[in-house]
C-alpha positions as CSV (number, residue, x, y, z in Angstrom):
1,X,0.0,0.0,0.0
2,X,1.2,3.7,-1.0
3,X,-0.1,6.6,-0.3
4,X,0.7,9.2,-2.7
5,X,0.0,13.1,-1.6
6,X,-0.3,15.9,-3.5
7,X,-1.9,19.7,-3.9
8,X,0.6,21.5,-2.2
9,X,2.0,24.8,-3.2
10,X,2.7,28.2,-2.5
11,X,-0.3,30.6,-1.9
12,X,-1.1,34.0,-0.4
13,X,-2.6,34.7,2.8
14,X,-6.9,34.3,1.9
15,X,-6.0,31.9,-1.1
16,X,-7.1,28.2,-1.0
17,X,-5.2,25.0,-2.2
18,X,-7.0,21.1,-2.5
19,X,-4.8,18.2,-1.5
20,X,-5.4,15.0,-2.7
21,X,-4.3,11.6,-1.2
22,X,-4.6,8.2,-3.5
23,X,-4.4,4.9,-1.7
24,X,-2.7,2.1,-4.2
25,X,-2.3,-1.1,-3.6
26,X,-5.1,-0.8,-1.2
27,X,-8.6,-2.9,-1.4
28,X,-11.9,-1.3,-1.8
29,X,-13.4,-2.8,1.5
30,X,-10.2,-1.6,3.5
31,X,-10.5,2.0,2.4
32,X,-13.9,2.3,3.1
33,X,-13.5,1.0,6.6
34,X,-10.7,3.0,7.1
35,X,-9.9,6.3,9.6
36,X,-8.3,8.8,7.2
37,X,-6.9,11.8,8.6
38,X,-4.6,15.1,7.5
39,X,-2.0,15.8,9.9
40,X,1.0,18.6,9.3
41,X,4.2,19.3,10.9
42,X,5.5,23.1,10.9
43,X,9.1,23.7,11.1
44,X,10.4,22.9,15.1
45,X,7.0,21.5,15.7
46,X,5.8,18.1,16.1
47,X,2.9,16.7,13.7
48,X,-0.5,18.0,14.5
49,X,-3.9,16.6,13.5
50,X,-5.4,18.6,11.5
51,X,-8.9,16.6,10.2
52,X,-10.3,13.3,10.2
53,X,-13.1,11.0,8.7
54,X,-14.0,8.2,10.3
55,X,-15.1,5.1,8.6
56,X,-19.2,6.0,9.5
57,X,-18.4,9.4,7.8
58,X,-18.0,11.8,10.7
59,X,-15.2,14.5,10.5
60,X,-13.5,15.9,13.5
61,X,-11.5,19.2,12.9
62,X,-8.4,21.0,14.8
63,X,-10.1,24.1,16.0
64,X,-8.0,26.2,14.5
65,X,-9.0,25.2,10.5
66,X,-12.8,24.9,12.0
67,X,-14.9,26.5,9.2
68,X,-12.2,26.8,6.6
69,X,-11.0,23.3,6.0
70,X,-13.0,20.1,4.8
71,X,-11.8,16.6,4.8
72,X,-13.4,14.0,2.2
73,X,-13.3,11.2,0.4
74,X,-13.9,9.8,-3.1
75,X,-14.2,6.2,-2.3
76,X,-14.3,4.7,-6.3
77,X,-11.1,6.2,-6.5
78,X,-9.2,5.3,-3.5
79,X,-8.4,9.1,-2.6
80,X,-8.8,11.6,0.4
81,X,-8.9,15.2,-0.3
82,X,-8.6,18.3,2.3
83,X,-10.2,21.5,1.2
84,X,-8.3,24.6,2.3
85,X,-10.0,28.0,2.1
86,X,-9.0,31.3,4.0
87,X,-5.2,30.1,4.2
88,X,-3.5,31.8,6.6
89,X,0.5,32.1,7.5
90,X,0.4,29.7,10.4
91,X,-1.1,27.0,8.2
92,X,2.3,26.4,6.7
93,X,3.8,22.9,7.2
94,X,4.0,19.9,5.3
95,X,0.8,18.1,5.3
96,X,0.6,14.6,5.5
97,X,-2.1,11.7,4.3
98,X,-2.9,9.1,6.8
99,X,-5.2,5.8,6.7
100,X,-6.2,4.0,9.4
101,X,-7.4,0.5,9.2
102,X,-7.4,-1.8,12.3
103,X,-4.0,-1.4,13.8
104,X,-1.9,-1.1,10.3
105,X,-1.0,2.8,10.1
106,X,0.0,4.0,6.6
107,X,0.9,7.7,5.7
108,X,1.7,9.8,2.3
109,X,5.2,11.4,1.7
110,X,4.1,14.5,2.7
111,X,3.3,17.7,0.5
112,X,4.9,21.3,1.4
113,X,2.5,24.2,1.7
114,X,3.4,27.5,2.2
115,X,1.2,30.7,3.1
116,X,2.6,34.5,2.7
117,X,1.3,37.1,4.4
């Protein structure tokens, strides 16, 4: 299983930028039933959750991305997306892809984003 990441870039401050995830290797039925999640690490920081979707379909957020990031998923093609709108400087990091299925763990490469005020 591979997790590829991508979507990252360089914005301004207010711009918005869509990250996509694709799972390969990975069956149907065990992305479906799956956690996935967004995390990102800042520079000096340790990784932070940032959203999550949980196999029934409910999303948790970080409060601080409340109401301008959206996690989903497009099941048919293996791949988890985060939305982000109203970017702001402290929502640079490298964002990382993570699925969750039983106790197997498996994360994406990790894609840089980078807000300018």
């Amino acid at each position: 299983v591979q997790l590829q990441a991508s979507g990252g870039g360089s914005v301004q401050a207010g711009g918005s930028l869509k990250l996509s995830c694709k799972a390969s290797g990975m069956i149907l039925s065990t992305f479906t039933g799956s956690r996935k999640a967004w995390y990102r690490q800042a520079p000096g920081k340790q990784r932070e959750s940032v959203a999550e979707l949980t196999s029934g379909g409910s999303t948790n957020y970080q409060d601080s991305v409340k109401g301008r990031f959206t996690i989903s998923r497009d099941n048919s093609k293996r791949t988890v997306y985060l939305q982000m709108n109203s970017l702001e400087p402290d929502d640079t990091a490298v964002y990382y892809c993570n699925v969750k299925f039983g106790s197997r763990y498996y994360w994406g490469q990790g894609t840089q984003v980078t807000v300018s005020s």
